[in-house]
C-alpha positions, 0 to 999 in steps of 0.5 A, spaced: 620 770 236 620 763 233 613 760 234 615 751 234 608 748 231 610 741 230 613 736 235 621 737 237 626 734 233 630 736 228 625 737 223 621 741 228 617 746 224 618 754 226 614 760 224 615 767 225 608 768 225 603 762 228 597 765 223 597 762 217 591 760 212 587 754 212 586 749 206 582 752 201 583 759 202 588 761 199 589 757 193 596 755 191 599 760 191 599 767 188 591 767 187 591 773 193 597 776 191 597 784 191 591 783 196 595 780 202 602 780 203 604 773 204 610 774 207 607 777 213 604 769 215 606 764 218 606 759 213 602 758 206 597 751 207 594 749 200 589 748 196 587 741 198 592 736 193 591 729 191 595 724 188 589 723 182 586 729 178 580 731 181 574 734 178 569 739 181 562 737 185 557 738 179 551 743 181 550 749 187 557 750 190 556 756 195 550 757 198 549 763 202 547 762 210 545 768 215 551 767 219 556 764 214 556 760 207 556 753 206 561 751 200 561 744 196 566 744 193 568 737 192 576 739 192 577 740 185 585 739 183 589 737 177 593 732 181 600 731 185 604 731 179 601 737 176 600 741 182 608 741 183 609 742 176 605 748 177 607 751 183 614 748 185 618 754 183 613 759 185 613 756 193 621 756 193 620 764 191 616 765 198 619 768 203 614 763 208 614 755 209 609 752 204 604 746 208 601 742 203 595 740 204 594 732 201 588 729 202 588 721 201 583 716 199 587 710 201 594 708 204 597 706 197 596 713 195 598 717 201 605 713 201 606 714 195 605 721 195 609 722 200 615 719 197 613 725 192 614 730 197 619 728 200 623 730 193 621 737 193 625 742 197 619 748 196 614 744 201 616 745 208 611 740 211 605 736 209 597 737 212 593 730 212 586 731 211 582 726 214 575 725 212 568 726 216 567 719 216 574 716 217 574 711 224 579 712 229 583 706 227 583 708 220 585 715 221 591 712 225 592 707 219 593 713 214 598 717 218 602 710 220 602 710 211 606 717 212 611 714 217 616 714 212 616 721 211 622 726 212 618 733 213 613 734 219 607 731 219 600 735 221 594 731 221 588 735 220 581 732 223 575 733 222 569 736 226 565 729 228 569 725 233 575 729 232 578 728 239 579 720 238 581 722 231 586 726 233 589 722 239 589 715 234 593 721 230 598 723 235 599 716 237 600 714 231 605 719 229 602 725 227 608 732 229 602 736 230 593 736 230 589 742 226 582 743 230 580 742 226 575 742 218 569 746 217 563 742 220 558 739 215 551 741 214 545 743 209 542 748 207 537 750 200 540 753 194 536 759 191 533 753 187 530 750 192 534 743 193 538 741 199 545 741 198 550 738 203 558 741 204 562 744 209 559 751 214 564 756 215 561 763 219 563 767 225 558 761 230 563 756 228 568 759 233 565 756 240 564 750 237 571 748 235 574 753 241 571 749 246 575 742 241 581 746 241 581 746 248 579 738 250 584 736 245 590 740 248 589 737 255 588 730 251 594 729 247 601 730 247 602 733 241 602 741 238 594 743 237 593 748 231 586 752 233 581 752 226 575 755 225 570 761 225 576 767 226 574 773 223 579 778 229 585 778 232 582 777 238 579 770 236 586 768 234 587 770 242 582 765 243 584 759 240 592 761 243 589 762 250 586 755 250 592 752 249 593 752 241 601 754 238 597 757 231 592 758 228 588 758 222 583 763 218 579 761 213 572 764 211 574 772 214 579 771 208 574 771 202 569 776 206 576 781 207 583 778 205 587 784 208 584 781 214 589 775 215 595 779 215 592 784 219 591 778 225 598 776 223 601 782 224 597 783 231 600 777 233 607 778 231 606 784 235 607 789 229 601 792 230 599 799 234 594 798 240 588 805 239 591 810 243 585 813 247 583 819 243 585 818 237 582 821 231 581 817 224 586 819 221 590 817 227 589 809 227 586 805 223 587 796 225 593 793 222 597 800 223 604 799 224 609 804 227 612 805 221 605 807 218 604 811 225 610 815 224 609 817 217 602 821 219 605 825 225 604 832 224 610 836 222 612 841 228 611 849 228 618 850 225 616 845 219 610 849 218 612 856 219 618 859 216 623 862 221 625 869 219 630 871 214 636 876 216 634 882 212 639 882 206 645 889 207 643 894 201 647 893 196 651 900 194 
């Protein structure tokens, strides 16, 4: 089953799965390998890019919440060019679509960037980020500087004034919204200081289900679900209110098996606990494969039949 994520059209983006990671978490590309099998995702979203090298936010970066974590990262990065110097040859090695998740401080930028892109056959798609304080006409502003882009453009908004931002988007020519980036809040570091960055948690997930739904009656265009999704059962969620695909984020950091096991489920790979069923029986993630393997072997396996007796020997 192919899962449409972005407008029709030839250039239309289909995915196996429509679990995929959100920007940020899974890095570039080979960051988790071992931990997760990635071909079992949708698609592969990067790390935030920009056109210029980037250098870390200087002091606390990670601040550790009651229900979740608060990360001030500043999106470091070494710049386009590098990045697909980088990575480029590893993405084509992918057995999934790569999205590249580009982050534009003005239009030039991201005209220019795109042009970049749009020469590199690794990357199946681009992921715009537009920031926290980016007006509605301005947003739309930035999405129109990436007109010329041939591959499928994904616009991802932020949390504040996202459904005016995401319909100047779509107006404006995006394929597809993701709903949406991490909210903004602050929080005191183990030194006492206030420190501002994004909230990622469980208690996320009402918030930006509640968006997801808003915008799919609003717009006209394919809404990605974000925020908050820690079981496959909050993916559902964010499909039910009408989201083609989802993105997870922070459960990853906690489990990193966890986002294969999501995509797994809503591919239909997955078992559903069969009533009774002892430990060693089923375990979440499991799959028929795994399922028939611990099956019991059969009395006759266990038990030797008889052997005829064997005629003296004169």
């Amino acid at each position: 089953m192919a899962f449409q994520i972005t407008r029709a059209g030839k250039d239309s983006l289909l995915l196996d799965s429509p679990v995929m990671p959100a920007a940020g978490t899974l890095g570039f590309a080979d960051e988790y390998k071992g931990l997760i099998k990635l071909d079992k995702l949708g698609a592969l979203v990067t790390n935030p890019v920009t056109l210029y090298p980037r250098s870390p936010a200087s002091g606390t970066r990670v601040v550790e919440l009651e229900s979740g974590v608060l990360v001030h990262s500043g999106l470091p990065n070494p710049g386009l060019s590098k990045v697909l110097e980088t990575y480029a040859g590893k993405w084509r090695k992918l057995h999934l679509p790569v999205i590249l998740h580009l982050i534009g401080a003005s239009t030039d930028e991201i005209r220019r960037a795109c042009e970049r892109i749009d020469e590199e056959d690794s990357i199946a798609a681009v992921e715009l980020g537009i920031g926290d304080e980016t007006p509605p006409q301005d947003a739309a502003r930035l999405v129109k500087a990436a007109e010329a882009l041939e591959k499928p453009l994904i616009v991802r908004v932020p949390y504040q004034d996202a459904l005016p931002i995401g319909r100047a988007c779509a107006d404006a020519g995006a394929d597809a919204v993701v709903v949406c980036a991490a909210p903004r809040g602050t929080a005191r570091d183990a030194s006492g200081r206030l420190i501002s960055g994004r909230v990622y948690g469980p208690l996320v997930k009402p918030m930006t289900l509640r968006l997801v739904g808003q915008m799919v009656r609003a717009s006209s265009v394919p809404v990605i679900g974000a925020g908050g999704i820690h079981s496959a059962q909050d993916a559902r969620d964010y499909l039910d209110a009408g989201a083609v695909a989802v993105q997870v984020d922070s459960a990853t950091w906690i489990r990193p098996q966890v986002i294969e096991i999501i995509a797994r489920d809503l591919g239909g790979l997955v078992l559903t606990q069969p009533l009774g069923a002892f430990a060693d029986e089923w375990h979440e993630g499991i799959g028929q494969t795994e399922a028939n393997q611990r099956v019991e072997p059969s009395i006759s396996d266990v038990i030797p039949r008889p052997q005829k007796p064997k005629k003296d020997q004169k």
